[in-house]
ChimeraX commands (.cxc) that place a marker at each C-alpha (Angstrom):
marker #1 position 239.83,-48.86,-44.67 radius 0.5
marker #1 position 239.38,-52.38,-45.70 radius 0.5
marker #1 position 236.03,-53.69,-44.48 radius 0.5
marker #1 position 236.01,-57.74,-43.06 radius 0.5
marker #1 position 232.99,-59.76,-42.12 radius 0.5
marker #1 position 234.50,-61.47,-39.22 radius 0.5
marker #1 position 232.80,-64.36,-36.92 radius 0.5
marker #1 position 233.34,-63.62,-33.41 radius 0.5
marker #1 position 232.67,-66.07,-30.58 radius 0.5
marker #1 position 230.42,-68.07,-32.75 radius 0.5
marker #1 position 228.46,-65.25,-33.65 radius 0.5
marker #1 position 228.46,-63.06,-36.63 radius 0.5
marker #1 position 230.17,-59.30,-35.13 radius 0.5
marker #1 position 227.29,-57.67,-36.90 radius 0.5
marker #1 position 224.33,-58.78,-39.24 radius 0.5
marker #1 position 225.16,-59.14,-43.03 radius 0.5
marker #1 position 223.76,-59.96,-45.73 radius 0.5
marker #1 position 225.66,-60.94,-49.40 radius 0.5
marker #1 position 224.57,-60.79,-52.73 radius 0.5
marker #1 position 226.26,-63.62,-54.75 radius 0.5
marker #1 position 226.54,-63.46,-57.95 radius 0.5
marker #1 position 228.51,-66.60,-59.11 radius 0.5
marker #1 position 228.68,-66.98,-62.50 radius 0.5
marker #1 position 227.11,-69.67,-65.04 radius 0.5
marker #1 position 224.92,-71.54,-62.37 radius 0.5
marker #1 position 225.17,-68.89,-59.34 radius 0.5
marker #1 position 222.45,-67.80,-57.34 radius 0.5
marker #1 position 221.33,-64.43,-57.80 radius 0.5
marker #1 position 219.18,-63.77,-54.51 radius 0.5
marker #1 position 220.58,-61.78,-51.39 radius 0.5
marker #1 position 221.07,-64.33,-49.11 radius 0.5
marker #1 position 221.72,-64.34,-45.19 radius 0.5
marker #1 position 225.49,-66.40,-44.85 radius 0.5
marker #1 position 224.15,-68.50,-42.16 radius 0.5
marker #1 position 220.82,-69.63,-43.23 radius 0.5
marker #1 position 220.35,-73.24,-44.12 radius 0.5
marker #1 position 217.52,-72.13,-46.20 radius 0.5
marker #1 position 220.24,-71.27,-48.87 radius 0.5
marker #1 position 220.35,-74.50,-51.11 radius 0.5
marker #1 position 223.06,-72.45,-53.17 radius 0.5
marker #1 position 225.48,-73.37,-50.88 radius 0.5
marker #1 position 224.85,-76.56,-51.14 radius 0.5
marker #1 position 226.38,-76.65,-54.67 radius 0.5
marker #1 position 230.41,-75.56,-53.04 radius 0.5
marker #1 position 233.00,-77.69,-52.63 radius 0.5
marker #1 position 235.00,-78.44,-49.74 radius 0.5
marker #1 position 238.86,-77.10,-50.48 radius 0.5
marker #1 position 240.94,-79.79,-48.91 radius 0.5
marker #1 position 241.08,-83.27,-48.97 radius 0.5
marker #1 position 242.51,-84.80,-46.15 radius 0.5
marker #1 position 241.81,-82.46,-43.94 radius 0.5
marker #1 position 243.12,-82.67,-40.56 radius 0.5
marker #1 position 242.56,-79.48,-38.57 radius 0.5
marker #1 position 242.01,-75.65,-38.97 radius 0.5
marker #1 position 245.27,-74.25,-37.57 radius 0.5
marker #1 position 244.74,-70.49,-37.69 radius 0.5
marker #1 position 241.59,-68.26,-37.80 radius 0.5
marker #1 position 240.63,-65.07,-39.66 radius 0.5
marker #1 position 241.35,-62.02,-37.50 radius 0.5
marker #1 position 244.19,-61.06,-35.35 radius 0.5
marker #1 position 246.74,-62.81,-34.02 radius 0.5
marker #1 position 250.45,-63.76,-33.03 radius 0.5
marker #1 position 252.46,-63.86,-35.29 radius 0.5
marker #1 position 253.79,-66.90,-35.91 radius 0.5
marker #1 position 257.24,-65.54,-36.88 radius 0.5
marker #1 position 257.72,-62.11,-34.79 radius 0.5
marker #1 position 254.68,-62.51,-32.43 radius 0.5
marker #1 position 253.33,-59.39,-32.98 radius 0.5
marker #1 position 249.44,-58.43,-33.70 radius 0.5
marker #1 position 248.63,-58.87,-37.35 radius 0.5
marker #1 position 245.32,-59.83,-39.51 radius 0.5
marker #1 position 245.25,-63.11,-40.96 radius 0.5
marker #1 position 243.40,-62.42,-43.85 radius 0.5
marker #1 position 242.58,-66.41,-44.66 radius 0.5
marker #1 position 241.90,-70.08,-42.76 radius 0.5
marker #1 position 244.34,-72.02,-42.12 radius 0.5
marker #1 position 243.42,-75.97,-43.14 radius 0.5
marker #1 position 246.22,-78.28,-41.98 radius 0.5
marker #1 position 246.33,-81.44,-44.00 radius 0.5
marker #1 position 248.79,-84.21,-44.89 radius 0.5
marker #1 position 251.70,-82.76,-47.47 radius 0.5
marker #1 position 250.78,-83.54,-51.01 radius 0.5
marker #1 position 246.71,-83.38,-50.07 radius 0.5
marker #1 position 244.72,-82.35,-53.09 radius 0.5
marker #1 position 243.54,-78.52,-53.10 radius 0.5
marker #1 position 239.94,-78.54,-54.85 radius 0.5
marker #1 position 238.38,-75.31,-56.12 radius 0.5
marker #1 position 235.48,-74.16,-53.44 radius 0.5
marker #1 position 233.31,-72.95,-56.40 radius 0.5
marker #1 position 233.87,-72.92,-60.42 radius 0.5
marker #1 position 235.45,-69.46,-61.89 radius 0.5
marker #1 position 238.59,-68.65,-63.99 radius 0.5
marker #1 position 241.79,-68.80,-62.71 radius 0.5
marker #1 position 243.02,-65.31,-62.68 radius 0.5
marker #1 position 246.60,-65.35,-61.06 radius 0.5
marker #1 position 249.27,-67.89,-60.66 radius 0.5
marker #1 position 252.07,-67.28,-58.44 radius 0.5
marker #1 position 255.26,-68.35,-56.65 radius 0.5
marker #1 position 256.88,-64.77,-55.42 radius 0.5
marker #1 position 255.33,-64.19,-51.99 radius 0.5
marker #1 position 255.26,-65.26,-48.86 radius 0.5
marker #1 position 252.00,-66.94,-50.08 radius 0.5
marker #1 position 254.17,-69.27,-51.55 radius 0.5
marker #1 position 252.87,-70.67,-54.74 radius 0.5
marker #1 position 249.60,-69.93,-55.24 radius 0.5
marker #1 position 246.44,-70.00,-57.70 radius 0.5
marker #1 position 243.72,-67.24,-57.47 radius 0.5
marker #1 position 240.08,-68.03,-58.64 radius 0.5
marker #1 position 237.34,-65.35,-59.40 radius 0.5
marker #1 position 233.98,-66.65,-59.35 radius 0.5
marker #1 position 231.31,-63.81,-60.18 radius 0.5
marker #1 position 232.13,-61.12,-57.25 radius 0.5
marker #1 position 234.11,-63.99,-55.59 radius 0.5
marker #1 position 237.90,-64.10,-55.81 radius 0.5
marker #1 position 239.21,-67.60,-53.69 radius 0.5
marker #1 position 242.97,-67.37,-53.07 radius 0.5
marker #1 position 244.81,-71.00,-52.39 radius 0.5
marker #1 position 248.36,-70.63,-51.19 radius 0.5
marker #1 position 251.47,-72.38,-49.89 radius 0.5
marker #1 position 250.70,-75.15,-52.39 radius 0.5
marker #1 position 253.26,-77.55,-53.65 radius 0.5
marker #1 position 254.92,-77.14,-57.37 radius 0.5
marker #1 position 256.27,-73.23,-59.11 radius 0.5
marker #1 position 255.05,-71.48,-61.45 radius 0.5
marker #1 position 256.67,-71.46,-65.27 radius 0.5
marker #1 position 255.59,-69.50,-68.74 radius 0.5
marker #1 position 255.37,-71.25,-71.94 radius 0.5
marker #1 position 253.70,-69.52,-75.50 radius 0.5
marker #1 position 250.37,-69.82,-73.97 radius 0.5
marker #1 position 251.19,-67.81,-70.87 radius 0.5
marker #1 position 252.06,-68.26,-67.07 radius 0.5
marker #1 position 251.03,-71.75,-65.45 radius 0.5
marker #1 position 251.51,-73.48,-61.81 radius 0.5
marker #1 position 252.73,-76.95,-62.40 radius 0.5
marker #1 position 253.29,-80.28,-60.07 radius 0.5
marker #1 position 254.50,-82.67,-61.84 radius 0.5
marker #1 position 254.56,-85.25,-59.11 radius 0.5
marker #1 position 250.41,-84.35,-58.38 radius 0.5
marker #1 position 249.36,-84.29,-62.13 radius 0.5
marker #1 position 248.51,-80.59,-62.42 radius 0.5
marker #1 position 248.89,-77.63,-64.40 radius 0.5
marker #1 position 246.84,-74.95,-63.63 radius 0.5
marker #1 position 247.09,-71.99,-66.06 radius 0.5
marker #1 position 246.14,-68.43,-66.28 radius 0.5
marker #1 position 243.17,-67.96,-67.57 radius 0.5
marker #1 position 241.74,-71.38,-67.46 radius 0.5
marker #1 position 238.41,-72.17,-66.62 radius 0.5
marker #1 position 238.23,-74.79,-63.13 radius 0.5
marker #1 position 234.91,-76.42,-62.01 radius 0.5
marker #1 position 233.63,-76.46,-58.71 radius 0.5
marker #1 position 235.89,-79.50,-56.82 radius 0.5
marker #1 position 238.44,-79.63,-59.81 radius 0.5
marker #1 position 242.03,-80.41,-58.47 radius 0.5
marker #1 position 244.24,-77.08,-58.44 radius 0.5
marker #1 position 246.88,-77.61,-56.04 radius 0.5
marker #1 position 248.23,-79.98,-53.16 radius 0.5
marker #1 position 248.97,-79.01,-49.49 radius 0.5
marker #1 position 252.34,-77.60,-49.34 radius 0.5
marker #1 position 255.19,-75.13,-47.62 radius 0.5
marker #1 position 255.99,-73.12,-50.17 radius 0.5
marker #1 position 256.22,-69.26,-49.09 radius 0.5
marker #1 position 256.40,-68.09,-45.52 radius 0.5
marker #1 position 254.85,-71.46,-43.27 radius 0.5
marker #1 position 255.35,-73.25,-40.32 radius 0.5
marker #1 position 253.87,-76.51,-41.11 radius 0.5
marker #1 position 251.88,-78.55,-44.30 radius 0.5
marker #1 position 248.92,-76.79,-44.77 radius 0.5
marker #1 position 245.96,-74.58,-46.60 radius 0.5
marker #1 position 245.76,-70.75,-46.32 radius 0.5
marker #1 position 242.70,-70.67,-47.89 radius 0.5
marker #1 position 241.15,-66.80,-48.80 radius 0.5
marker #1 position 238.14,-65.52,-50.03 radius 0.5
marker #1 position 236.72,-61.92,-50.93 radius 0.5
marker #1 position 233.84,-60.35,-51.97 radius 0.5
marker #1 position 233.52,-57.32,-54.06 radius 0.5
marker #1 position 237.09,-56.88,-53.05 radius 0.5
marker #1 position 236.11,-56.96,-49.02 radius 0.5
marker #1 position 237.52,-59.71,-47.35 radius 0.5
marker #1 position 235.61,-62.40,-45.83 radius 0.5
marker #1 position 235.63,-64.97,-42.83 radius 0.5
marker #1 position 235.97,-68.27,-44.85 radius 0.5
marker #1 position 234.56,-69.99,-41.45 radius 0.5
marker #1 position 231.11,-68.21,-42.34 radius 0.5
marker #1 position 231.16,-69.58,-45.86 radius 0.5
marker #1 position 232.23,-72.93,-44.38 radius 0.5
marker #1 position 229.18,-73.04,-41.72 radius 0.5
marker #1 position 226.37,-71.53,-44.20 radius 0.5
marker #1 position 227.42,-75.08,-46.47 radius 0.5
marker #1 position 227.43,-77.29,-43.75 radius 0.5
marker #1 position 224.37,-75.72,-42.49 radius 0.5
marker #1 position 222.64,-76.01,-45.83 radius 0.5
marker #1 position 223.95,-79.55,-46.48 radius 0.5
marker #1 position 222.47,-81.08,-43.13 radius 0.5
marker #1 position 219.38,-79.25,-44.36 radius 0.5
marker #1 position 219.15,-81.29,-47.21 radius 0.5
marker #1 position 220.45,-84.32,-45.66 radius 0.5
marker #1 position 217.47,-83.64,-42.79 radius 0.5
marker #1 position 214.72,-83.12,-45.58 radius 0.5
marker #1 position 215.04,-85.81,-48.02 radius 0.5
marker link #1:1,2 radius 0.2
marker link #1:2,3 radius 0.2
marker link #1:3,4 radius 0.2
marker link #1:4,5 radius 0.2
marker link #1:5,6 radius 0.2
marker link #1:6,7 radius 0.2
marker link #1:7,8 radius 0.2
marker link #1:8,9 radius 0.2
marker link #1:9,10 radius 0.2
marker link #1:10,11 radius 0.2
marker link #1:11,12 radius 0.2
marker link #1:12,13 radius 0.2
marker link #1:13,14 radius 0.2
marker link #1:14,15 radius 0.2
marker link #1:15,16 radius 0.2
marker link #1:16,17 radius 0.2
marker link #1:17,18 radius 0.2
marker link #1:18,19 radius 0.2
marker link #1:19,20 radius 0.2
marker link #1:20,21 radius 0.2
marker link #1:21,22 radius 0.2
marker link #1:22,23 radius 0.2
marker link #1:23,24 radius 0.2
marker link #1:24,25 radius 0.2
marker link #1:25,26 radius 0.2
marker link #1:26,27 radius 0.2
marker link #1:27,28 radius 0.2
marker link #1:28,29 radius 0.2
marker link #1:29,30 radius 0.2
marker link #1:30,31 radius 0.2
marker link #1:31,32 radius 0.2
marker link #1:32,33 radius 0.2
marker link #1:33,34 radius 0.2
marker link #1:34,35 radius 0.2
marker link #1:35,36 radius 0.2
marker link #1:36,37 radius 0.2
marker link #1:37,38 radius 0.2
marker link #1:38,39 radius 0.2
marker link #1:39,40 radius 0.2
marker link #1:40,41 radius 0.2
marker link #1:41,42 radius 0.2
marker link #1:42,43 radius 0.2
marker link #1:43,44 radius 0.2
marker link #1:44,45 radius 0.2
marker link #1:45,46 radius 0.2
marker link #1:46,47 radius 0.2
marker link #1:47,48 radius 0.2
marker link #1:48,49 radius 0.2
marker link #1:49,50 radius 0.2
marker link #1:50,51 radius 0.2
marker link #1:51,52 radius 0.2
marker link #1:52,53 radius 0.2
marker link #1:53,54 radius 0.2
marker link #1:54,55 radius 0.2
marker link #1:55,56 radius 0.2
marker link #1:56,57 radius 0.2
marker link #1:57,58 radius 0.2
marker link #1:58,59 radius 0.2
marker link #1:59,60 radius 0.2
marker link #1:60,61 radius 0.2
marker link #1:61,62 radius 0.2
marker link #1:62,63 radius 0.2
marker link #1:63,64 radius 0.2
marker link #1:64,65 radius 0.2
marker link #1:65,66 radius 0.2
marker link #1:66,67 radius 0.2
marker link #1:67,68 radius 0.2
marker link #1:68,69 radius 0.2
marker link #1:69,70 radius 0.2
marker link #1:70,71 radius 0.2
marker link #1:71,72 radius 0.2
marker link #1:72,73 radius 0.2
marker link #1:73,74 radius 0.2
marker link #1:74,75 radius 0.2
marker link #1:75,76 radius 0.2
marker link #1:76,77 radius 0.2
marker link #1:77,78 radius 0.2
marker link #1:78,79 radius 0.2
marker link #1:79,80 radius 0.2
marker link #1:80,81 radius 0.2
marker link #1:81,82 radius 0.2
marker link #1:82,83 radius 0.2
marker link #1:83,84 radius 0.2
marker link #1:84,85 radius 0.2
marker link #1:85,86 radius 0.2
marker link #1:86,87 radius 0.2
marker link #1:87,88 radius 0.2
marker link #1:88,89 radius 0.2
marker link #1:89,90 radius 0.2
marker link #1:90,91 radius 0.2
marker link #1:91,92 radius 0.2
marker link #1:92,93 radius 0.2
marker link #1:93,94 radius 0.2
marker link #1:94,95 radius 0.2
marker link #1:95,96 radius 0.2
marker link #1:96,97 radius 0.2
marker link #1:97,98 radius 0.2
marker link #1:98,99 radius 0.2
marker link #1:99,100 radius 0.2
marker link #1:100,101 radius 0.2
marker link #1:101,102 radius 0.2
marker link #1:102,103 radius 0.2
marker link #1:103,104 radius 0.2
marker link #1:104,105 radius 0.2
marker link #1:105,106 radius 0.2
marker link #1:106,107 radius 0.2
marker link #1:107,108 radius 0.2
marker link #1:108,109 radius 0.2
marker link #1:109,110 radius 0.2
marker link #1:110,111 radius 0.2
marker link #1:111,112 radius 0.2
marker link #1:112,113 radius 0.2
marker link #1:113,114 radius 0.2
marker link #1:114,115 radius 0.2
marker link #1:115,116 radius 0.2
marker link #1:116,117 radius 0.2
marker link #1:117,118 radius 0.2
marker link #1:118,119 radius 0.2
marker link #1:119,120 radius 0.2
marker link #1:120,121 radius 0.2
marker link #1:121,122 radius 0.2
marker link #1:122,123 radius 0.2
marker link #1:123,124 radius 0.2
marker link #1:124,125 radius 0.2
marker link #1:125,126 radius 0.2
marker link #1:126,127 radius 0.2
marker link #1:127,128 radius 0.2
marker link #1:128,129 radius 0.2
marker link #1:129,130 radius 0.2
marker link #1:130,131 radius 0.2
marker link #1:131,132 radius 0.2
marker link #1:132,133 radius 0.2
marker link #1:133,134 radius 0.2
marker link #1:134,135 radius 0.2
marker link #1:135,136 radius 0.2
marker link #1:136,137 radius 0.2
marker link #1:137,138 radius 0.2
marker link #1:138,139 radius 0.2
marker link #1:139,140 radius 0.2
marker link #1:140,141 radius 0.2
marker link #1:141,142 radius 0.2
marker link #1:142,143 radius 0.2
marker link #1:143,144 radius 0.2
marker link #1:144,145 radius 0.2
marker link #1:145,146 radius 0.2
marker link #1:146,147 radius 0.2
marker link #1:147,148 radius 0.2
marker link #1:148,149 radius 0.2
marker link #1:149,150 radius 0.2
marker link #1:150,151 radius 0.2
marker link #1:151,152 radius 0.2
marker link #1:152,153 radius 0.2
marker link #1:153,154 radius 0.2
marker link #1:154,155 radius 0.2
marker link #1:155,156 radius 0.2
marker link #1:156,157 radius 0.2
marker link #1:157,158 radius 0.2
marker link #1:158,159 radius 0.2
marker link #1:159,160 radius 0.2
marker link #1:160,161 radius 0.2
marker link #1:161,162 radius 0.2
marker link #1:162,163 radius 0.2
marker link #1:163,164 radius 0.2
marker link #1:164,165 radius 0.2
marker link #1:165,166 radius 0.2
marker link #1:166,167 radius 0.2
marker link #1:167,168 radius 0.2
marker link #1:168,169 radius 0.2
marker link #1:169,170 radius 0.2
marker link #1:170,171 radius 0.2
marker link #1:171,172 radius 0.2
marker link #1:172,173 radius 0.2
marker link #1:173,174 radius 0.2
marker link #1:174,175 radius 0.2
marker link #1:175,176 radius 0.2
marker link #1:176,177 radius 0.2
marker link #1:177,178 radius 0.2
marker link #1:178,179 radius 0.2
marker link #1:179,180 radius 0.2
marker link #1:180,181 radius 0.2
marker link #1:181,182 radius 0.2
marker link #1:182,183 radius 0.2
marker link #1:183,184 radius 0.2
marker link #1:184,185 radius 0.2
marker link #1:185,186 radius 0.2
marker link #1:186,187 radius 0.2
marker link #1:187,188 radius 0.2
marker link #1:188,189 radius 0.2
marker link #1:189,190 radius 0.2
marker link #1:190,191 radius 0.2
marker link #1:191,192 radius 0.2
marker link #1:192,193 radius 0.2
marker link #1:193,194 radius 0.2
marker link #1:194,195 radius 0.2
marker link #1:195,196 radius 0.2
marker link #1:196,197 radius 0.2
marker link #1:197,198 radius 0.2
marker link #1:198,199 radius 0.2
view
């Protein structure tokens, strides 16, 4: 059974707490998702620029094409086509893709993290070196096994793979259990207007 932390009604369905474990700079501590007290967070970067809307929570929900139940294992970020993608933390880039309805698609793993980007614009090619996502027309190549910084460029908004409109389906796990990117997205606003509200 694959376990999801899940914010329901504004609430978190039940009490959790995460361990991060990030990498070069990551915090260490356990840490409660929706404590401003976690200046960690603070350090994240927001994935789209441009953004206009979020279109589609995590959880069930119509679907879009047959309007049956299903999980939506993501957010949905609606932005103008051709938007920059940035990384939400710094990690290796551990998959490139353009074979599935998540379109094309880069795959980050940051510590226990793994960030998944899809429906971005561009396709993905091999050279020598290995497999690579490139867009010519946004400047990028984004290869396997390449290191990205926290905010680095990967991608631009997009419809690649199976989408009804420009936009994000940004997902995240944890120790290979996915999580509600809306949690992550309100612990670093949380701890950002902490800072903001202390200095």
């Amino acid at each position: 059974m694959v376990r999801v932390w899940q914010l329901a009604g504004g609430l978190l369905a039940a009490a959790i707490v995460v361990f991060l474990n990030l990498g070069q700079a990551a915090p260490t501590q356990a840490l409660d998702p929706l404590s401003a007290a976690n200046t960690q967070w603070q350090q994240a970067s927001f994935p789209v620029e441009n953004f206009q809307a979020y279109t589609s929570p995590f959880g069930y929900r119509s679907d879009p094409y047959g309007g049956d139940q299903r999980f939506h294992y993501g957010l949905d970020m609606a932005a103008p086509s051709g938007s920059y993608i940035r990384s939400w933390w710094g990690g290796q880039v551990i998959e490139v893709s353009d074979d599935s309805s998540c379109g094309t698609s880069v795959v980050v793993q940051s510590g226990n993290w793994m960030h998944i980007y899809c429906h971005m614009q561009g396709y993905v090619t091999q050279d020598g070196s290995g497999r690579y996502m490139l867009d010519n027309e946004g400047g990028l190549r984004i290869r396997e096994g390449q290191l990205v910084d926290t905010g680095m460029r990967i991608g631009r908004i997009g419809m690649t793979g199976r989408t009804t409109g420009p936009h994000l389906h940004w997902g995240l796990k944890y120790n290979d259990n996915w999580v509600d990117p809306a949690l992550v997205l309100r612990a670093m606003y949380s701890s950002q207007q902490a800072a903001i509200g202390g200095q």
